[in-house]
N, C-alpha and C positions, 0 to 999 in steps of 0.2 A: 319303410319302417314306421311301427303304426306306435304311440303311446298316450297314454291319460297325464294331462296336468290341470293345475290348479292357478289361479289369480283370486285371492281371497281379496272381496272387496273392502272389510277391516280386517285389523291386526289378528294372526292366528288364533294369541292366547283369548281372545273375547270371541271367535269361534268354540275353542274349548271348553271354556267356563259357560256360554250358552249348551252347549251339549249337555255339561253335567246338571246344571240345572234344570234341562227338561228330560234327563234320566230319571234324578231325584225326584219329580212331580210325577211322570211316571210309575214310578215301582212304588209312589207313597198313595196312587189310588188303586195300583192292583193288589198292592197289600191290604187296603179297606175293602174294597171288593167294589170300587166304584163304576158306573157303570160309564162306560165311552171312555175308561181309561186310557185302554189301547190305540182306540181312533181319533183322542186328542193329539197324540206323537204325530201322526200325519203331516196336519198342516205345519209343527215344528219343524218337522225331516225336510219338508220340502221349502221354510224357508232356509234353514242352515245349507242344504243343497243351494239357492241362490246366492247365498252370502257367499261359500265359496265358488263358485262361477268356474265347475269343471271344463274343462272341455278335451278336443281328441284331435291330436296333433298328429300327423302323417309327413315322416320326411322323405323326400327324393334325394339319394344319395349316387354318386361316382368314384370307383375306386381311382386310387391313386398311382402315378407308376412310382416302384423305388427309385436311388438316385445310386449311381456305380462309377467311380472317378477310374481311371485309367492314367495314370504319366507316367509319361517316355525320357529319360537320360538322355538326352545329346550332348552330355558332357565334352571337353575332349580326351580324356580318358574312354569312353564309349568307341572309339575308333579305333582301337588296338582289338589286334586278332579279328575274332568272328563275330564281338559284339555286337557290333551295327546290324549286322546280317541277320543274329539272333533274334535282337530287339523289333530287327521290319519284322521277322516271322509271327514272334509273338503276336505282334500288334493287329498284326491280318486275321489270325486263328479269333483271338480276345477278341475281337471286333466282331465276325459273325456270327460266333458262338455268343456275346451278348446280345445282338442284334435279333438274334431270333426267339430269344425272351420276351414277349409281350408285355408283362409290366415292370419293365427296368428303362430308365430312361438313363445313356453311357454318355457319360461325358470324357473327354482324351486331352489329355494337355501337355503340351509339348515344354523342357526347362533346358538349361545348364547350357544353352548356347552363348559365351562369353565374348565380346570384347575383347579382340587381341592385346589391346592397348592395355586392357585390364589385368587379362591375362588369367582370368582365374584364382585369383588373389583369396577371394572368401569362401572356395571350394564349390562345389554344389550345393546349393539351398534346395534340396527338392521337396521340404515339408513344406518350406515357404507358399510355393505354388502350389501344393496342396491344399492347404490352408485357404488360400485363397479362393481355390474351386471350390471349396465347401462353403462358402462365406452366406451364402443364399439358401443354402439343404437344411432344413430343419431336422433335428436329431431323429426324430420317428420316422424317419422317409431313406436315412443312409444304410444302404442296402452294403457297402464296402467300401474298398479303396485295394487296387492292385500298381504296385512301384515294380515299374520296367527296368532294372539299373545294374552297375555293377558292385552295389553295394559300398561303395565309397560315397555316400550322404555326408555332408558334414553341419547340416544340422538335425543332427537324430537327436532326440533328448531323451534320458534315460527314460523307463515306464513311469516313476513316480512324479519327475518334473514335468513330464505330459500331462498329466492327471490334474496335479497344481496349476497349472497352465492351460486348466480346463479346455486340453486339444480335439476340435471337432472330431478328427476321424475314430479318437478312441471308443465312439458310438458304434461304430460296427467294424468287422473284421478287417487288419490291416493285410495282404500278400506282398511279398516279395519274391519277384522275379530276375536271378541274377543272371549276364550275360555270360560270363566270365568264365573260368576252366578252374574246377581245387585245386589243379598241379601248379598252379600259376606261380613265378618265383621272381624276383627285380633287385639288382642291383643300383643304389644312386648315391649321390653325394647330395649333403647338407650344409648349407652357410648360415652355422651358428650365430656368430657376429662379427664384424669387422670395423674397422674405426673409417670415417671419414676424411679421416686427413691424418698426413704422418710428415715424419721427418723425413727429406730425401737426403739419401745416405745414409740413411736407420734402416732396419728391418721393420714393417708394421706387424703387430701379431694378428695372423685370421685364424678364428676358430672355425673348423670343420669336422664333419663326422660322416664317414663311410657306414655304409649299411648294405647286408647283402640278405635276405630271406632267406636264401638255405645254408647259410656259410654261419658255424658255430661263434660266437662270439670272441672276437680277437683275432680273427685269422686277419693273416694282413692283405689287402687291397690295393693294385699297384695304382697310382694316381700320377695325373701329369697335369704339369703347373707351367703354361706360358704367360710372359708380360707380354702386355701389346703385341701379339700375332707372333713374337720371338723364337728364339730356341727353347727346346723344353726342358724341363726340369723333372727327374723322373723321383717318385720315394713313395714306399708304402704305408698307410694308414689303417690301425688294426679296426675291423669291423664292430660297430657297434658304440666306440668311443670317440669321445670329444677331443682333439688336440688341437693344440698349439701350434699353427704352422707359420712361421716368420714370410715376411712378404718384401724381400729389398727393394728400396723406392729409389732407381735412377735415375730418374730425371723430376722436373717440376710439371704442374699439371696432374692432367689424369693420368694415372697407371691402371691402365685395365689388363686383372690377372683371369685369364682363363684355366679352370679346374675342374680334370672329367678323371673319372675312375675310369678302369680300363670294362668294356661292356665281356659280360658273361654270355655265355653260348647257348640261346634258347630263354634270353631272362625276355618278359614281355613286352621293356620299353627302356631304347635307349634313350627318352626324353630327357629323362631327368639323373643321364651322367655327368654333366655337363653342368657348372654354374658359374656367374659371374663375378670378381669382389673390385670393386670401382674405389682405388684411392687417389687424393688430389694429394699430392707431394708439394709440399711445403720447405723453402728454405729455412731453416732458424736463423741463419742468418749469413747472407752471400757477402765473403769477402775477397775485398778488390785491392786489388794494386795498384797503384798508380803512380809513377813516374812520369815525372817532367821533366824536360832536359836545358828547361833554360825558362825564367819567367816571360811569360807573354799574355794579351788578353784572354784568348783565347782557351786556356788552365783552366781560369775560373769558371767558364762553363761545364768545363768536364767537373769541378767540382763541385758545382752548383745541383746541379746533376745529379751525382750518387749521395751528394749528402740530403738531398730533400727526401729521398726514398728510409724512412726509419728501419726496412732491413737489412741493408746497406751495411757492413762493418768495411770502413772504406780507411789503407792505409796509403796515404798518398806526400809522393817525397818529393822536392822540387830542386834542381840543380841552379847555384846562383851564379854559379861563376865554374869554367872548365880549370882543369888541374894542369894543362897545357898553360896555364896563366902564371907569371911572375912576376910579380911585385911587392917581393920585402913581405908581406901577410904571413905572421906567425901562423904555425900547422895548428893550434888552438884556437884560432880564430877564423877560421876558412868556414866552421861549420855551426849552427846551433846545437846541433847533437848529429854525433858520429855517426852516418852512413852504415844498417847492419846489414851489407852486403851477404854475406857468410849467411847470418839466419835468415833473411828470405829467401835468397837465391840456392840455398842449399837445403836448410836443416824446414823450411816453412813454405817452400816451394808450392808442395801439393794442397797443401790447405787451403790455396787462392783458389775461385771460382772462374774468377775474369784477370788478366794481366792487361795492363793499357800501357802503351809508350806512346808519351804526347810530347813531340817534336826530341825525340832524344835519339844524341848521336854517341857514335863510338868513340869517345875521347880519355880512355884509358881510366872512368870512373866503376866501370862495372868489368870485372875480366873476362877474358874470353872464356874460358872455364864455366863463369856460370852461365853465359848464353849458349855455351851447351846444354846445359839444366833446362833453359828453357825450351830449345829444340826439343828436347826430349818429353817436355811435357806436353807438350802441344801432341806431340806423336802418341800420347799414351790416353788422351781426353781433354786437354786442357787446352783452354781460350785464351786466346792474345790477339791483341786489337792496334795499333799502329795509325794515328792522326800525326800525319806528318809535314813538312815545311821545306826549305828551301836544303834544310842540313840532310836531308833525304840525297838527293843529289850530288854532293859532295862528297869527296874521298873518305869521310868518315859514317859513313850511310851504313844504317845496320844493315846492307844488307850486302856489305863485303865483307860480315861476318859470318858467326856461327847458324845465327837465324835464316840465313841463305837459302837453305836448303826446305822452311817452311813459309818463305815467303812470297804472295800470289806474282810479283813484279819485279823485275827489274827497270831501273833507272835511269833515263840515258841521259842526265846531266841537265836537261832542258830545264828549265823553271819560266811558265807562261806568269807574266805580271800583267791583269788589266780585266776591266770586269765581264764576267760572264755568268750565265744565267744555268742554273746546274739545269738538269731533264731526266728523265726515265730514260735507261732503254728498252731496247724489246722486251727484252726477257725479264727486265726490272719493273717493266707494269703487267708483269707477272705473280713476278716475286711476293711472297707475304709479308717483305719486312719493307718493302718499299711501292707498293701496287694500291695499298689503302690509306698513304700520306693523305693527308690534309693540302687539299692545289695539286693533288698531283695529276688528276684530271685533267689539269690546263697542259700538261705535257701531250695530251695524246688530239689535238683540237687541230682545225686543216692547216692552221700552220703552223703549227709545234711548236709555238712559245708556249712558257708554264708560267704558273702563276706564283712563282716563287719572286725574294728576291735577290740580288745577284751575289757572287761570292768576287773576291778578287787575286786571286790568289790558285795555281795548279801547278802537280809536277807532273812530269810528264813520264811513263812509264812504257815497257816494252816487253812482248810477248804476255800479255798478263794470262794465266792461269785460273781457275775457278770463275767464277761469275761476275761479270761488272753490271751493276743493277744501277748506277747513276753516270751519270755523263758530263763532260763541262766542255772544254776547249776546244776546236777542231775535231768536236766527236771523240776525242780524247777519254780513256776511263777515269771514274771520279769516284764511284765507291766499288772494291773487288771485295768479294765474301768468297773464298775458298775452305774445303775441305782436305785435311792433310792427317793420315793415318787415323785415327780416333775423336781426332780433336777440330779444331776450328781456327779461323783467322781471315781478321776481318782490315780491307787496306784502306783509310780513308785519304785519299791525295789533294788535300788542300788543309791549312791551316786556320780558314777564314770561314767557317761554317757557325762563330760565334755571331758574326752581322746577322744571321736570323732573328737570335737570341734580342740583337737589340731594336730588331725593326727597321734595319736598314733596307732601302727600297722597296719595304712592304713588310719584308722577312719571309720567314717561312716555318716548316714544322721540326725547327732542330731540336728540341729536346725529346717530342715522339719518336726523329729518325735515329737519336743515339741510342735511346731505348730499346728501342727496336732492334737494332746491332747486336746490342749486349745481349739483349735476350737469345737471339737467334746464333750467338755465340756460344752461348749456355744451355743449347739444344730444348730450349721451349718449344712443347709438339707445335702449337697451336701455328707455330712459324716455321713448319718446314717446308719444304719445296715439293714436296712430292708425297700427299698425304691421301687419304681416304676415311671418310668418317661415313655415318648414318645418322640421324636422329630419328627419334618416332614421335610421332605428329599426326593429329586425326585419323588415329587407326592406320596409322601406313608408313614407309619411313624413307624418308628425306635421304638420298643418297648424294652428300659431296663428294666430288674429287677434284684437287688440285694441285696441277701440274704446271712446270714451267713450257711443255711443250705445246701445242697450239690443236695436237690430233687428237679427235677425241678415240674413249678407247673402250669399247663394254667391260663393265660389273659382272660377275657373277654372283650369286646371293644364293646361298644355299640354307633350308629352311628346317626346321626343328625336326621335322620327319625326314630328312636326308632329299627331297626334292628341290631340284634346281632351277632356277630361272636366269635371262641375261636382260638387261637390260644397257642401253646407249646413252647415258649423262650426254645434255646437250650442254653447248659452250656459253659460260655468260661472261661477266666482268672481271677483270684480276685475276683470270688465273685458274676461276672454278667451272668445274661442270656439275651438274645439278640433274638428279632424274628419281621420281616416285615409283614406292613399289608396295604395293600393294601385299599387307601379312594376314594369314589366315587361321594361323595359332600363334599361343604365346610359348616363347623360348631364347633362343641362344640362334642368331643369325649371324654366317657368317658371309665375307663379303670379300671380293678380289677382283682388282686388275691386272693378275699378271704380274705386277712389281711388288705390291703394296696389300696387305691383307687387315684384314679391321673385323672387329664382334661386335652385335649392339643385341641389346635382352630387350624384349619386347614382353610387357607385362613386369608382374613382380618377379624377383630375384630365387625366389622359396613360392613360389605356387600351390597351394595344399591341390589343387584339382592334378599337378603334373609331378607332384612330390611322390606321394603314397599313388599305385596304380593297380594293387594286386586286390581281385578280387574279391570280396568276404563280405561275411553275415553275419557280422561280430559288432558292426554298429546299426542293422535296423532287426536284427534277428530279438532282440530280447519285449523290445516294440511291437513287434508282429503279434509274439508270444502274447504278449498283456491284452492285445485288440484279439485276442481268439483268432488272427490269421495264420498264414503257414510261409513257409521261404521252400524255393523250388530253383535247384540247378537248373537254367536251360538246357546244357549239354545234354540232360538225360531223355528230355521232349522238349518239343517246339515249344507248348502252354500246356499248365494241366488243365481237365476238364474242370465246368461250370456246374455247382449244386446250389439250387435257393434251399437254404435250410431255417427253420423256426429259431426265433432270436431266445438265445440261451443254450441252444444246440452246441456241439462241437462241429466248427466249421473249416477245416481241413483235414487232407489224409496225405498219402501217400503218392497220387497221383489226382486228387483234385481239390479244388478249393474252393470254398461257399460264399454262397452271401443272402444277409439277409433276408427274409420276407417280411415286409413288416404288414401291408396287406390292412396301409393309411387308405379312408375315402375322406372326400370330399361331402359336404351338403348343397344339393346343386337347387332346393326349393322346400317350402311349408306350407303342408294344409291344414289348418285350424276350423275345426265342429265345433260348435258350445250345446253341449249334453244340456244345459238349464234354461231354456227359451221360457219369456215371462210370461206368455200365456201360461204356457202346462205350467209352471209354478202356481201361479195365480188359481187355477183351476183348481189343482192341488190343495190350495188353501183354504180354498170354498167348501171343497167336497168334503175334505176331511172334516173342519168344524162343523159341515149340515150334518154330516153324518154322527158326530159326536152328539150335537144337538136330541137329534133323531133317537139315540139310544137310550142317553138320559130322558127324556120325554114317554119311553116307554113302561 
């Protein structure tokens, strides 16, 4: 490429104002008729030619190739149906079919591979990486941009906020290529909101909302709601609306409610029928009972105890003196205030959370009548606990009463006096309420002493029933925790477990180990015996189990898209076995041994990548339109064909779709002439003036 320029050695205008000046002296001697008029201009021209110092510039130039982005969806929405399949197809066609364009240079980038742990939480970003690809393509060289996907982008921006947001690709034509099927149709549930924490024994309210793509709005959707792995709960929620669905909280801790709509026949993903609502159940406030049946040190502990806990509403009575007693004492003065046998034991019964009888015997203060009441609550869900003494053993021993029948021991009269060092047993350095004492380690050491210290005081008990998790006398039981119909009951067989409290022989962990009781009384998961959990942790998830039995047992864990794996939890400390598993989508896993069933959500709870999964061109289609590109069903062809078409063109049809030419070079070198070599000027200068001279002289 050959052109003329200029480097004027002074300023333009003092070119031009000499010009005019020797026009003017010109045309003022051919208007006299002077002679050499014309051949004085000469040596002018040819100094003005040196002033400006033309010369002849020759570029070597190389064309440029255009620049054509390509990205692929591997969302996980991309893996339903025939999408994957589609998308390889495309990608192979679009690849040699650009590839044989000589000046397009393709570039292919791959997005929307998520993080289980994440889950998908902020949808697919597929402009994002777009964006990015383009970050180096100068606007004159962007030949296009084709998006492989299923049209679920979730950062499309409409036409005019791209514009505002001066978006690279809106320089040349946008394509969209969808994997996906029009008939496409999905049924799922949504967790609007739900509260964090609630009352147990309130209902929490969850908002949810059923949605069905072909199902008119309001049709009702049958839905099924389990707590914790439990029996189901069946009721329909109309399509398309938000309700109110109350969530009863049983117990303290977490309450994990699982909630799936029932899947449709032919819908394209039962991912997202299924979600999770995780409440921690909070007491307002646990009320206890407690009876004492005679003052002793001991009491105080127990009420030391529930009064330090501020949620605690703790009514606690104390027996000073038995009613078998006579000595002249007016019935007015036996008591501080009247004993309201009637309202707790009958009318206020159920209200108690926990029941405690600390050292109290059957001496005709409490009727038998209402330790029916209590039997019966125990049988229906309710906890009673039993720290007992010497009067345990004795012919007034509750438990030659009504309690009999929920109680883990009988008594054979024996009473050990002298000191002994309590211990785990087997299965109690198992147990969750007594396997993670503080010193309890020192029970399981080559000679079995613990590191507790000692108590003085056991009764001695026969056949005992449910679980003895501590030990004292001759291997003797020392704490029974039994299960009885619904409820609980818990047997403590010594009176002297306050010497901890005070440091005697070292002490030990008694206010943890009554804690502990009580809770595992009041059915806190976290203390059950036979439990199964997951957490998710570095991409993968942490599968507990723990049992009181010693065999280990394989997991099942069955995974968002219905595929199963097993794995074998190895044995470690207390109780648990422990084994990783490896997730490869975000969803709703669930998990079993056989006894015990447990769900853990891996990623967010509302996933927009596994939420919405149908199809459409209704978020990059109006996009497309603004960038002059086109959107194209796969189902109808593999790719449409390749057209370079002139920028300003229309750049799609019906079966193919363009991209620009822009048909940029490069300057790959310059050769610079100088037209005004100072001889020929100089020459120039001579000639003309002799020659001027010449004419005039003539």
């Amino acid at each position: 490429m050959t052109g003329l320029t200029f480097s004027p050695l002074v300023p333009v205008p003092f070119i031009l104002a000499t010009c005019g000046v020797a026009l003017v002296l010109i045309a003022y001697g051919i208007w006299h008729r002077a002679k050499g008029a014309l051949l004085r201009g000469l040596p002018v021209a040819a100094l003005i030619v040196a002033i400006a110092d033309p010369e002849l510039v020759r570029e070597n130039q190389s064309a440029l190739k255009d620049v054509a982005v390509i990205v692929v969806d591997e969302s996980a929405s991309q893996k339903l149906g025939q999408r994957e399949s589609r998308a390889a197809k495309a990608l192979e066609k679009l690849t040699a079919d650009l590839g044989a364009i000589g000046d397009l240079e393709v570039r292919t980038v791959l997005t929307g591979r998520d993080d289980p742990a994440v889950g998908g939480q902020d949808g697919t970003r597929l402009f994002e990486t777009l964006s990015s690809a383009l970050s180096d393509v100068p606007a004159q060289r962007l030949a296009g941009s084709i998006l492989i996907s299923d049209g679920q982008i979730h950062d499309a921006l409409a036409p005019e906020r791209a514009a505002q947001n001066h978006a690279a690709y809106l320089n040349a034509p946008v394509h969209l290529l969808i994997t996906g099927e029009r008939k496409e149709f999905d049924r799922r549930i949504r967790l609007e909101s739900a509260p964090d924490f609630g009352l147990v024994g309130q209902p929490a309210t969850v908002r949810l909302r059923a949605e069905d793509t072909m199902a008119a709005a309001g049709t009702p959707i049958p839905v099924t709601i389990k707590r914790n792995g439990g029996a189901a709960r069946q009721m329909n929620l109309p399509a398309g609306t938000t309700v109110d669905v109350p969530m009863p909280l049983d117990n303290s801790g977490v309450n994990v409610f699982e909630v799936e709509v029932a899947a449709a026949a032919d819908e394209i993903s039962t991912v997202n029928n299924k979600t999770l609502v995780s409440i921690n159940g909070i007491r307002e406030r646990t009320r206890v009972l407690l009876v004492s049946g005679q003052p002793h040190v001991g009491e105080r502990a127990w009420r030391n105890l529930l009064k330090s806990d501020p949620s605690v509403d703790l009514v606690h009575f104390t027996i000073l003196r038995p009613l078998t007693k006579d000595d002249g004492t007016p019935l007015n003065e036996l008591a501080l205030i009247a004993f309201p046998i009637r309202e707790l034991f009958e009318e206020q019964l159920k209200e108690f959370d926990l029941i405690i009888f600390d050292r109290y015997s059957q001496k005709g203060l409490i009727p038998f009548q209402y330790m029916t009441n209590v039997a019966n609550y125990v049988r229906h869900g309710g906890a009673v606990m039993l720290a007992v003494g010497p009067e345990y053993a004795d012919s007034y021993s509750l438990f030659g009463g009504p309690l009999q029948n929920v109680l883990p021991a009988e008594p054979t009269g024996r009473v050990f006096n002298g000191a002994f060092r309590p211990h785990l047993s087997e299965v109690g350095q198992r147990h969750p309420v007594t396997a993670s004492l503080e010193g309890a380690a020192g029970s399981r050491t080559a000679g079995g002493g613990p590191d507790w210290g000692r108590w003085l005081r056991q009764i001695q008990v026969s056949s005992p029933e449910g679980t003895s998790v501590m030990m004292g006398l001759e291997k003797e039981p020392l704490l029974i925790l039994n299960r009885v119909g619904e409820g609980r009951v818990a047997l403590l067989l010594s009176d002297t477990a306050w010497l901890w409290g005070k440091g005697f022989d070292g002490g030990g962990p008694q206010t943890e180990l009554l804690r502990r009781v009580s809770h595992w009384l009041m059915k806190e998961p976290e203390l059950e015996e036979e439990s199964l959990t997951a957490d998710v942790s570095n991409g993968g998830l942490e599968v507990i189990r723990h049992s009181l039995s010693a065999q280990e047992r394989p997991v099942k864990v069955k995974a968002p898209d219905g595929s199963e794996q097993t794995v074998m939890p190895k044995a470690g400390t207390g109780g648990q076995f422990s084994a990783r598993v490896g997730v490869s989508e975000p969803g709703l896993y669930s998990l079993t041994d056989g006894k015990t069933t447990t769900i853990a959500a891996v990623g967010t709870l509302n996933p927009l990548e596994s939420y919405d999964v149908v199809a459409t061109e209704a978020k990059v289609g109006p996009l497309a339109e603004a960038s002059g590109g086109g959107v194209f069903w796969l189902e109808d062809a593999i790719a449409p064909a390749i057209r370079r078409v002139v920028p300003g063109r229309v750049a799609h049809g019906s079966t193919w779709m363009g991209l620009k030419a822009n048909k940029q070079v490069a300057v790959t070198g310059v050769t610079q002439t100088p037209l005004s070599p100072v001889a020929l000027i100089l020459l120039l200068i001579m000639a003309g003036a002799m020659l001027a001279w010449w004419r005039e002289g003539k």
